[in-house]
N, C-alpha and C positions, 0 to 999 in steps of 0.2 A: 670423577663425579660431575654429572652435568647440573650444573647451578646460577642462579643467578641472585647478585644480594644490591640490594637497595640500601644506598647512604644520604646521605647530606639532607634530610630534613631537620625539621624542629619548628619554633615559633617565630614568627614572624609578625611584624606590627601592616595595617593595611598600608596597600602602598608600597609597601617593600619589596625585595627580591629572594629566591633561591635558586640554587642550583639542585639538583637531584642527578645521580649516577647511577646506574646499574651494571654492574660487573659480571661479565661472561665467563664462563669456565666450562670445560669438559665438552663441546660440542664447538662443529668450524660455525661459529659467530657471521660470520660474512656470509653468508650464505643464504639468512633468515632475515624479511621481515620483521620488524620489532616493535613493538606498540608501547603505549602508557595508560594503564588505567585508575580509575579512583575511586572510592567508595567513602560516602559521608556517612556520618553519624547516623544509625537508621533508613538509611537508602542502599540503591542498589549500587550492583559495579554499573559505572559510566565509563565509554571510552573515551582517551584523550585524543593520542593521539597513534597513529602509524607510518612509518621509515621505514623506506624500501631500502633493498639488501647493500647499496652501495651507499646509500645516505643523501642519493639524487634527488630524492622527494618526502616530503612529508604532507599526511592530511592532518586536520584537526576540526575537532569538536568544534561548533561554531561560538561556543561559551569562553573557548579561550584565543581565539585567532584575536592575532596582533600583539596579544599577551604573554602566551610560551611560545617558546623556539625548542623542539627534538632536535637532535642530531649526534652521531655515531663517529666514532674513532675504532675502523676494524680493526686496525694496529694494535690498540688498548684491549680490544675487547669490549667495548665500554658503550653504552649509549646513555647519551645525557637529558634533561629536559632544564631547561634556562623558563624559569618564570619570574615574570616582574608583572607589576601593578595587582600586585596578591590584594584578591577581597576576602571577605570573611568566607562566603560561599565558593572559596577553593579548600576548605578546609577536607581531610581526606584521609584514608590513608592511600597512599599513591604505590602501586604493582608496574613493575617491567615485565614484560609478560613475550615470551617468543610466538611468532605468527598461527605456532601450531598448538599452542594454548600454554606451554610451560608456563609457570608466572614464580616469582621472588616474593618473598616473603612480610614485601608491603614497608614502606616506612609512614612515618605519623607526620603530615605539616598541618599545621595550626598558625590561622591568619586571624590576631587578635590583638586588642588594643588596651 
């Protein structure tokens, strides 16, 4: 089954860090561009970010450059997003999504004091 599942959110205080994961399955991983998206409370989906197929490169939304770091383990399957200096306005729920639009099932981070 081709799948991908979003872990490692939760609350966080501003200022803080998380890690977020998405795990690949059923399709060759390596192959795809990989993105991260996020959708807030009544807004729409916004793109984070996208990692090309080796994990040579990453773009990002200009709202988080400097902030999160993408990057892929095609061994794992796995592509990660490292965010620190979480403000309130990352709150989300945050989608790995493959280049050709698959996306997971979204996990919930909440950046609250």
């Amino acid at each position: 089954e081709v799948q991908l599942v979003e872990s490692g959110g939760g609350l966080v205080q501003p200022g803080g860090s998380l890690r977020l994961s998405c795990a690949a399955s059923g399709f060759p991983f390596s192959s795809y561009a990989m993105n991260w998206f996020r959708q807030a409370p009544g807004k729409g989906l916004e793109w984070v970010s996208t990692t090309n197929s080796d994990g040579g490169s990453t773009n990002y939304v200009g709202s988080v450059k400097g902030r999160f770091t993408a990057s892929r383990d095609n061994v794992k399957n796995t592509l990660y997003l490292q965010m620190n200096s979480l403000k309130p306005e990352d709150t989300a729920v945050y989608y790995c999504a493959r280049s050709d639009g698959l996306r997971g099932q979204g996990i919930q981070v909440t950046v609250s004091s």
